[in-house]
C-alpha positions as a printed NumPy array, in Angstrom:
array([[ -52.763, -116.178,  -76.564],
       [ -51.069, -112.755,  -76.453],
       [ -49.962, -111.676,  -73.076],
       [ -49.607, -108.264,  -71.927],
       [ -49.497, -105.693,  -69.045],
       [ -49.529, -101.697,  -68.739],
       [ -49.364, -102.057,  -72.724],
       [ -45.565, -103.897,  -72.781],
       [ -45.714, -107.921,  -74.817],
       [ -44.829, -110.443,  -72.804],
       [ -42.451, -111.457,  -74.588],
       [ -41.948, -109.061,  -77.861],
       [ -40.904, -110.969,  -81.171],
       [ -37.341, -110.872,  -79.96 ],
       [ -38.428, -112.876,  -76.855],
       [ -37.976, -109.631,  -74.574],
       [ -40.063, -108.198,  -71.586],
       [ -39.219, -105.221,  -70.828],
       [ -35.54 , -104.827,  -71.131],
       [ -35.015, -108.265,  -69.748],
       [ -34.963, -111.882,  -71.946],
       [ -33.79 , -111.94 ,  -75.539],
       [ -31.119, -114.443,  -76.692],
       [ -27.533, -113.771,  -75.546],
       [ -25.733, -116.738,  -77.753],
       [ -23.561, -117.927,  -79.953],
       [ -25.089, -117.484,  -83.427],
       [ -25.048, -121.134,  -83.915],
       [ -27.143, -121.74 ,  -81.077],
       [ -29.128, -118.983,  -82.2  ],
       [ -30.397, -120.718,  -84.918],
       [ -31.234, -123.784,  -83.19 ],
       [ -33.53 , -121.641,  -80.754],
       [ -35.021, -119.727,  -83.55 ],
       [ -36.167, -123.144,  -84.667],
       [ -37.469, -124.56 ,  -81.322],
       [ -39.703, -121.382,  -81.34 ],
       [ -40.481, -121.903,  -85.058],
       [ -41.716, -125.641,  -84.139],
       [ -43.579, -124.451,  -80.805],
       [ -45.656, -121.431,  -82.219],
       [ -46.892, -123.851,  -84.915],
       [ -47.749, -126.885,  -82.87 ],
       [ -49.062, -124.73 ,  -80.044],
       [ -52.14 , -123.675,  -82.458],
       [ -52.906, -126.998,  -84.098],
       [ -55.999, -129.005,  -82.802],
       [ -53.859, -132.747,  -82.346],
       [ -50.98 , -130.877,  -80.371],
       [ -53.644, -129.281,  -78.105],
       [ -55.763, -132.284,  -77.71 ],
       [ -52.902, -134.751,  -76.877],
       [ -51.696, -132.232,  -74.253],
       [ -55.053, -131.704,  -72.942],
       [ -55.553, -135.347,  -72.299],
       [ -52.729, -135.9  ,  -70.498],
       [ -53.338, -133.435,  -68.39 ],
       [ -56.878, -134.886,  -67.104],
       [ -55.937, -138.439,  -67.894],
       [ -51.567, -138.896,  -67.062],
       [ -51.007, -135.631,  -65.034],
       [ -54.666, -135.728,  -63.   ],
       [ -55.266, -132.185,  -63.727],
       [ -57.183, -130.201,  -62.367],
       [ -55.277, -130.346,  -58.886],
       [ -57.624, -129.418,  -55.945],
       [ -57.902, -126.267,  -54.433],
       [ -58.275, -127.109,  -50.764],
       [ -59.314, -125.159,  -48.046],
       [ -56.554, -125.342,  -45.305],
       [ -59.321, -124.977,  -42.339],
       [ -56.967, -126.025,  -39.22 ],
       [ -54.186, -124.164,  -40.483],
       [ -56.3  , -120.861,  -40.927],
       [ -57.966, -121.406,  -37.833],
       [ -54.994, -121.746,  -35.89 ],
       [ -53.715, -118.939,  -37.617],
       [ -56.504, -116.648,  -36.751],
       [ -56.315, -114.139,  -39.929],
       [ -57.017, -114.281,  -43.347],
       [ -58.376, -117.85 ,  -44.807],
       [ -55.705, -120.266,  -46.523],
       [ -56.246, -122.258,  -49.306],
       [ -53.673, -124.404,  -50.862],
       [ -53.152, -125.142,  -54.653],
       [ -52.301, -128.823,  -54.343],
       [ -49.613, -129.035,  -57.535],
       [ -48.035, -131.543,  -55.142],
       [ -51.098, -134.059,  -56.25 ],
       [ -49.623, -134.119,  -59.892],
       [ -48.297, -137.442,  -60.837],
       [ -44.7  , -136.904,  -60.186],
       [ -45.405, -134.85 ,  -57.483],
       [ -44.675, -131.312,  -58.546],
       [ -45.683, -128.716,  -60.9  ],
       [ -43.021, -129.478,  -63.209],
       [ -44.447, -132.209,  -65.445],
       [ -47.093, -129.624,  -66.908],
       [ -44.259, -128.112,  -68.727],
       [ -41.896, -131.395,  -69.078],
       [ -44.834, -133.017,  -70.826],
       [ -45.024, -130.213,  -73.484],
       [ -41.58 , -129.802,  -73.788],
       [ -41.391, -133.948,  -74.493],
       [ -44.176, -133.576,  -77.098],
       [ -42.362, -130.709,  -79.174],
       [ -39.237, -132.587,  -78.952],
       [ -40.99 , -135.685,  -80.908],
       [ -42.682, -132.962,  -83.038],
       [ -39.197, -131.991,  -84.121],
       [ -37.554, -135.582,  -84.434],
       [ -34.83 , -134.9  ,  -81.88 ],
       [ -33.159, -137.844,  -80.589],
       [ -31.822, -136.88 ,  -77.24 ],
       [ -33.256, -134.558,  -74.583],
       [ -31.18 , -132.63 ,  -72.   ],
       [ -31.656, -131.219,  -68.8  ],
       [ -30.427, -129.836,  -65.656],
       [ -32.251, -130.493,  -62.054],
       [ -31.728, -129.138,  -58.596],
       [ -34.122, -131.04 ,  -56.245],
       [ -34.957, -133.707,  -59.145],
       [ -38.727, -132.671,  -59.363],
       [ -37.745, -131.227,  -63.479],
       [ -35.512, -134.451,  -63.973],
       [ -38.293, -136.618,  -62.763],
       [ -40.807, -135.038,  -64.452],
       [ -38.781, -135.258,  -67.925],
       [ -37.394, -138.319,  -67.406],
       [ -41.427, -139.36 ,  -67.047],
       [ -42.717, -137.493,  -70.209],
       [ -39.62 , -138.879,  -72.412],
       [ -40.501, -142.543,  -71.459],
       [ -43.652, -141.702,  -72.1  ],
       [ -42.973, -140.445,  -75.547],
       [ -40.149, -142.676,  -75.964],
       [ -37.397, -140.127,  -76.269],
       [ -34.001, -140.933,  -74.442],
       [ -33.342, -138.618,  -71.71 ],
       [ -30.212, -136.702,  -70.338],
       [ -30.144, -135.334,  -66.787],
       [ -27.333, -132.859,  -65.068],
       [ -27.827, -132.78 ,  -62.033],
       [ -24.601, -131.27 ,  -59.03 ],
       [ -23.195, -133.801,  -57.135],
       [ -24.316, -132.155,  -53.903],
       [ -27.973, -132.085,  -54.369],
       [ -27.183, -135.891,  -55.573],
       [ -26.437, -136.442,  -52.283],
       [ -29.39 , -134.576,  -50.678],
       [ -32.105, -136.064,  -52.903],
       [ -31.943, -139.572,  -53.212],
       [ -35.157, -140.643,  -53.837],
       [ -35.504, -138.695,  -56.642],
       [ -32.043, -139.648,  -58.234],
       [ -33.428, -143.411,  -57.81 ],
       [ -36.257, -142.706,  -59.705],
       [ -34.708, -141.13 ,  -62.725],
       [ -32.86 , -143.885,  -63.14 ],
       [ -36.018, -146.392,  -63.032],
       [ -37.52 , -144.158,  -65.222],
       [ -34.438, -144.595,  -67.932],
       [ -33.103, -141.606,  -67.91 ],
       [ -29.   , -141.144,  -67.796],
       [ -27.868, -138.846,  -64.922],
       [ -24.945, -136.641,  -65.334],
       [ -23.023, -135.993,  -61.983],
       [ -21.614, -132.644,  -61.645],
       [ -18.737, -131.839,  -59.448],
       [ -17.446, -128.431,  -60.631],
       [ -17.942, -125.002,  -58.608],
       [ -20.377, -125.834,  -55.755],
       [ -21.851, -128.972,  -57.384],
       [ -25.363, -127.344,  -57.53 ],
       [ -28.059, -125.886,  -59.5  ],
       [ -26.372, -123.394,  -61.944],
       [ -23.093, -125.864,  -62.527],
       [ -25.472, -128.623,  -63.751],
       [ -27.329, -125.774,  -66.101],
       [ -24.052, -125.168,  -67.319],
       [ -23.053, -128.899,  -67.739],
       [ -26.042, -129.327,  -68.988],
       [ -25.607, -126.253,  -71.773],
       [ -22.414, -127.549,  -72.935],
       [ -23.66 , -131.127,  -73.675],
       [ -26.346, -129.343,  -75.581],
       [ -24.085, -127.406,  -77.703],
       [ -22.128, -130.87 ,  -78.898],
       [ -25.45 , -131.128,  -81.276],
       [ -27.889, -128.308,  -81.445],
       [ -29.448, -130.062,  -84.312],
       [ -30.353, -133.543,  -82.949],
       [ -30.742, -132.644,  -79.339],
       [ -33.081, -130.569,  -77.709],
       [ -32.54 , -128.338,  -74.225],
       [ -35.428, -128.725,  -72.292],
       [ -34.82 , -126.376,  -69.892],
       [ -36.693, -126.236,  -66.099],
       [ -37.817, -123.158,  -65.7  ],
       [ -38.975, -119.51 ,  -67.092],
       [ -35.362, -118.698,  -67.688],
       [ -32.629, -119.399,  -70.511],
       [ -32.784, -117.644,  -74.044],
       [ -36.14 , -117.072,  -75.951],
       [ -38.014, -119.032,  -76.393],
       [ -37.89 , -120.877,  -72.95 ],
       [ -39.024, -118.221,  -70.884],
       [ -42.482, -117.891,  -72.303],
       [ -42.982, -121.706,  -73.178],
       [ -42.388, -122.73 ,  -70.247],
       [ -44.616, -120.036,  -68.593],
       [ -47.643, -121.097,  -71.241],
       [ -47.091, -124.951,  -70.257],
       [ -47.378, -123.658,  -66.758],
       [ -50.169, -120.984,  -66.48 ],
       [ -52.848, -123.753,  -65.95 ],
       [ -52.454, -123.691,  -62.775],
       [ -53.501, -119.764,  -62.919],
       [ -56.348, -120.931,  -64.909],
       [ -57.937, -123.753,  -62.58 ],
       [ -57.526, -121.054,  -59.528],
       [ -59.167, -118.678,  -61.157],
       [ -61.791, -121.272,  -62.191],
       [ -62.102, -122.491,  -58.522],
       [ -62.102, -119.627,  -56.27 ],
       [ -64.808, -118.404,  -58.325],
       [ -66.782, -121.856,  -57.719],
       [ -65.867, -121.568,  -54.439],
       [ -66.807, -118.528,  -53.121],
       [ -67.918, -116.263,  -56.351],
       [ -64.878, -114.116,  -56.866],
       [ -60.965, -113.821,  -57.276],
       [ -58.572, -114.584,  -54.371],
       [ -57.33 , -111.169,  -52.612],
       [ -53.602, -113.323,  -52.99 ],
       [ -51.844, -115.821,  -55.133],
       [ -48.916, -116.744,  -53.411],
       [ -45.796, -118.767,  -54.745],
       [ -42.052, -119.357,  -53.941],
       [ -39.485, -118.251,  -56.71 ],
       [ -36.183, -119.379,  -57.607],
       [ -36.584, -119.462,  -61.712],
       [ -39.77 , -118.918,  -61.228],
       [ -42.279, -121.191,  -63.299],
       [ -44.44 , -122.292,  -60.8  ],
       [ -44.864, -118.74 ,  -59.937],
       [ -45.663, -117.328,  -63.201],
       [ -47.852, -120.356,  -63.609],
       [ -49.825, -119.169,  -60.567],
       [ -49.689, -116.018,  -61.004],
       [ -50.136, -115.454,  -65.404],
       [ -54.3  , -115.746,  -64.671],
       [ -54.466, -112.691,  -62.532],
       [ -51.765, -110.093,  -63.724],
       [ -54.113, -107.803,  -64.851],
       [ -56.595, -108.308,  -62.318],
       [ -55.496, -105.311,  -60.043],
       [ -57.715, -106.516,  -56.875],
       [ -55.46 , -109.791,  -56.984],
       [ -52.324, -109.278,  -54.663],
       [ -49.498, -111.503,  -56.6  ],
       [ -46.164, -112.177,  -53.674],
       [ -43.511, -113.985,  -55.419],
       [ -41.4  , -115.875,  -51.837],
       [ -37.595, -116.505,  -52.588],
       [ -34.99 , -117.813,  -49.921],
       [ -33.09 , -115.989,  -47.855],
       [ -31.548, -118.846,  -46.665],
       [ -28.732, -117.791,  -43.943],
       [ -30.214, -114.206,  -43.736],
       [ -29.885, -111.679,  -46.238],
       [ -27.606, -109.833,  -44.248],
       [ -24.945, -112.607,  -44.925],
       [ -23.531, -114.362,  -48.475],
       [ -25.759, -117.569,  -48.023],
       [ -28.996, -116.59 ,  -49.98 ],
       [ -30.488, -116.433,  -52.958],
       [ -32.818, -113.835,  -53.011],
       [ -31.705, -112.343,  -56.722],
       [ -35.111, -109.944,  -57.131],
       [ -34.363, -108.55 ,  -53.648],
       [ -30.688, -107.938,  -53.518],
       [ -29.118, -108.655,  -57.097],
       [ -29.274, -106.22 ,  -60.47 ],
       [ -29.641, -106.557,  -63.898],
       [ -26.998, -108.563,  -65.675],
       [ -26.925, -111.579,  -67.743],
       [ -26.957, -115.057,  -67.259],
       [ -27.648, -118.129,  -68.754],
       [ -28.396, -116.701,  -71.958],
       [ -30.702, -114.163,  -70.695],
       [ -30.814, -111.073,  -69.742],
       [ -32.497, -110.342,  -65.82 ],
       [ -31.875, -109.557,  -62.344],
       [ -28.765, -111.414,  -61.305],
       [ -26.511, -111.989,  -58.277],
       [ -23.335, -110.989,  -58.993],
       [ -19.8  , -110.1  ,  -57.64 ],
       [ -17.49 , -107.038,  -58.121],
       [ -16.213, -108.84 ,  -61.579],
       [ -19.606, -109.547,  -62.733],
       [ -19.365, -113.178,  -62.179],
       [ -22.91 , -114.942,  -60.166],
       [ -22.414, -115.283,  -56.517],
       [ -22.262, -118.96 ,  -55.061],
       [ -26.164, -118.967,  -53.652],
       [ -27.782, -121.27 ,  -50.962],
       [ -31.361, -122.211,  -49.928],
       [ -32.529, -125.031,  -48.12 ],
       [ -34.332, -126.269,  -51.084],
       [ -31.945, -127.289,  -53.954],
       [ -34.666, -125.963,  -56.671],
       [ -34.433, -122.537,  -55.011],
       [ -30.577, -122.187,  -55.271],
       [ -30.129, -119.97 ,  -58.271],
       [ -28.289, -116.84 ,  -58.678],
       [ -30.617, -115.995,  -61.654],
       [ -34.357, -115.219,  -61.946],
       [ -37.286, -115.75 ,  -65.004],
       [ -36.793, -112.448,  -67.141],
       [ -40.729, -111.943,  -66.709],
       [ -40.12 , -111.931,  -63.262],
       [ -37.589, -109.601,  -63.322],
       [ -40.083, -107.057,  -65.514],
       [ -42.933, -107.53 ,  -62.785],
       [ -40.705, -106.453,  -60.021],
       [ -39.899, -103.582,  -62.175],
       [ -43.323, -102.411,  -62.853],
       [ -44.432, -103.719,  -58.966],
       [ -47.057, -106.001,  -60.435],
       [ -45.73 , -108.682,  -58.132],
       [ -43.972, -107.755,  -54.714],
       [ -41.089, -109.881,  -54.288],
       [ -40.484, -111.322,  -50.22 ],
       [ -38.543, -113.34 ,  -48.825],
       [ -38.45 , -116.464,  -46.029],
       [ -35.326, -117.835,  -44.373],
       [ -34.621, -121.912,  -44.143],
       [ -35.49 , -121.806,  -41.04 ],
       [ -38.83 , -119.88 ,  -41.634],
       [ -39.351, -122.681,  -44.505],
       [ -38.054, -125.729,  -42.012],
       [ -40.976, -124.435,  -39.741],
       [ -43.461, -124.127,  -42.247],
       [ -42.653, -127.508,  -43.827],
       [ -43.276, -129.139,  -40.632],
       [ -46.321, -126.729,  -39.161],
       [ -48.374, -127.798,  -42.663],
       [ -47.223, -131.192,  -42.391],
       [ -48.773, -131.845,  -38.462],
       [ -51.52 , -128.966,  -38.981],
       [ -52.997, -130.317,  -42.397],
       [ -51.296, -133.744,  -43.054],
       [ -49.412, -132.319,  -46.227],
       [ -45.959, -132.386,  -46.613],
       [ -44.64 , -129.757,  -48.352],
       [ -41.598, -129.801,  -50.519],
       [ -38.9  , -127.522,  -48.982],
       [ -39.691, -124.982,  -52.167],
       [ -42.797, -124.729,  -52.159],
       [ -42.237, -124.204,  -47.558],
       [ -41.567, -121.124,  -48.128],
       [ -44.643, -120.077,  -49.555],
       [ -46.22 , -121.263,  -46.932],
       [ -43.911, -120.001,  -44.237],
       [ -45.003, -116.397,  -46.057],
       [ -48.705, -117.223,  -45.385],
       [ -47.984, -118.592,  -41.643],
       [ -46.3  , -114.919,  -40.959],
       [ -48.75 , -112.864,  -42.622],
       [ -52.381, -114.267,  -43.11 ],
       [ -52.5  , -113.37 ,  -39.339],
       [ -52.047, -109.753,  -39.903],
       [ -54.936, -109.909,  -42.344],
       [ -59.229, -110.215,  -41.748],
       [ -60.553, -112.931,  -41.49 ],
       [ -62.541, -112.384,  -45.152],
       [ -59.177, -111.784,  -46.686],
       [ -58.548, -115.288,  -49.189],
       [ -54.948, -116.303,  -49.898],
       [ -53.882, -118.935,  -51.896],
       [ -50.538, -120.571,  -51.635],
       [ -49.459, -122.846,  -54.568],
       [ -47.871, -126.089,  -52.91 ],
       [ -45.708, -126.192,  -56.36 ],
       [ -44.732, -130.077,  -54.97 ],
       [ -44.449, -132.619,  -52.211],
       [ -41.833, -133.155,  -49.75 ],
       [ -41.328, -136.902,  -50.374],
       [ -37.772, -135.977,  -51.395],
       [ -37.03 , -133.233,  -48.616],
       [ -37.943, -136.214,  -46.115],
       [ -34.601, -138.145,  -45.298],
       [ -33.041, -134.358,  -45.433],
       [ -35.517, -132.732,  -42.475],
       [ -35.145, -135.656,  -40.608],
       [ -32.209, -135.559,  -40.213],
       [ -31.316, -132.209,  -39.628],
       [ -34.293, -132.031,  -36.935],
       [ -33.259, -135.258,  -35.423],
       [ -36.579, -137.075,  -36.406],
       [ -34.896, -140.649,  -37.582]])
């Protein structure tokens, strides 16, 4: 399926949208993502690759995920009506294994014999580490030391699962140190290994595979709202940090101009001090990562040390499609602070019984501050892009709960 908007390919045949994408790499490596997007635009379009994936998704993942009508919440609320896009029903709990499982099934396609990864909160290493035993492909995860420490329960099950996890100390032990541990395991054998990379970001083709493993969830909302009540929602709401559960959310509507698409990223600290990572809002077009998009950045052009509350958020990077659709103003980019997403997580959690991961919080926390701005015939829905099982221990303890 071709994807477009206001007449510009996302992506063009060099894997750019916009200005933003593209392949900035080594030629070697080059090659070896040439091929990966060789290998997916064939199997994408054959009936067995389509059907296997399809299964899965009703019969492994659970797909679809309900749409449910948050009734307490909006009530309490008093505005606009919230439904919730329950992603955190998946097996593994997140969004992540609709693109893990695709990613797993290409890499068998292409007879690779290790897959790599990086993780920040563990959803992408579960989810991989889930789709390569289930395809019987052994499994490499990088994932920094400090979110080690923060997310337990999810470093316990990679390991059950049989994955190998890669500790990584270096810089501030997070998200973008484990891509780049992650990168430079990858580049020991090109050939024979395969990056499966978390997230709409990365070199061509990554950025639009993941995003077409992903815009299901698009799909069944569009699907359901118009079940449920006979038209589009007036807004798709989803938290960004590389953005796939956003783009998967938000793919289904982008040109539908009576659909309002808010992309929520953290502001952590405040944006008025260094502990953030709010890249669309306050960074600028640069490269990382093997892409080019909006970036934060010091005065040498190296990323800024980030922080969010949720490890999957901490990025100094953003998708390159997302980076276009802030551009153009498809999407208006906002932003909620951890303590915003500390409230949510805990309002939707005694409200609704659902326990929000601490990414997809501030989402939510976005609805909780505007939906009662809005009438009361105004329909949002927030994608709940995964479960706070692993945020737990973490909000416990910094609330005092255990």
């Amino acid at each position: 399926m071709a994807h477009q908007i206001n007449g510009i390919a996302l992506p063009n045949e060099d894997g750019f949208f916009g200005q933003y994408g593209g392949q900035f790499i080594p030629p070697d490596l080059k090659q070896a993502m040439d091929d990966i997007n060789v290998a997916y635009e064939h199997i994408r379009h054959t009936a067995e690759f389509q059907n296997e994936l399809s299964d899965l998704f009703a019969h492994y993942v659970g797909r679809p995920s309900p749409l449910f009508y948050a009734k307490r919440l909006t009530n309490q609320l008093g505005g606009a009506q919230i439904y919730l896009k329950r992603e955190d029903l998946n097996h593994t709990g997140a969004h992540k294994i609709n693109h893990c499982l695709g990613e797993a099934l290409l890499a068998k396609y292409m007879g690779k014999t290790k897959v790599i990864a990086e993780t920040g909160a563990g959803q992408h290493g579960v989810a991989l580490a889930t789709a390569c035993a289930l395809v019987g492909i052994p499994c490499e995860i990088h994932m920094g030391q400090v979110d080690i420490e923060k997310e337990h329960p999810n470093v316990v099950k990679m390991k059950i699962l049989g994955a190998t996890l890669i500790s990584v100390t270096r810089g501030t032990a997070t998200l973008k140190d484990a891509v780049d541990s992650a990168f430079e395991e990858y580049l020991k054998d090109p050939q024979n290994y395969i990056y499966a990379i978390g997230s709409v970001v990365g070199p061509h083709p990554f950025p639009m595979m993941v995003r077409d493993f992903q815009a299901i969830i698009g799909d069944e909302i569009k699907v359901q709202t118009n079940e449920r009540f006979g038209a589009n929602p007036d807004y798709v709401v989803a938290c960004v940090g590389g953005g796939s559960n956003a783009l998967g959310a938000f793919t289904a509507f982008l040109n539908d101009e009576d659909v309002k698409l808010v992309g929520v990223e953290p502001a952590g600290h405040g944006l008025d001090t260094h502990m953030h990572s709010a890249t669309l809002t306050l960074g600028k077009p640069s490269h990382i990562h093997g892409m080019a998009c909006y970036v934060l950045e010091d005065e040498q052009g190296e990323p800024l040390p980030v922080h969010s509350i949720a490890s999957g958020l901490d990025y100094p990077g953003v998708g390159p499609q997302h980076s276009l659709l802030k551009d153009l103003g498809r999407v208006e980019y906002s932003t909620a602070t951890d303590q915003e997403c500390l409230d949510a997580f805990m309002i939707l959690s005694r409200v609704e019984g659902i326990v929000p991961a601490l990414e997809s919080a501030h989402a939510v926390a976005w609805a909780l501050r505007e939906a009662p701005k809005m009438a009361k015939e105004i329909k949002i829905v927030v994608n709940v892009s995964g479960r706070g099982d692993k945020d737990a221990d973490y909000v416990a303890a910094k609330l005092g709960l255990n």
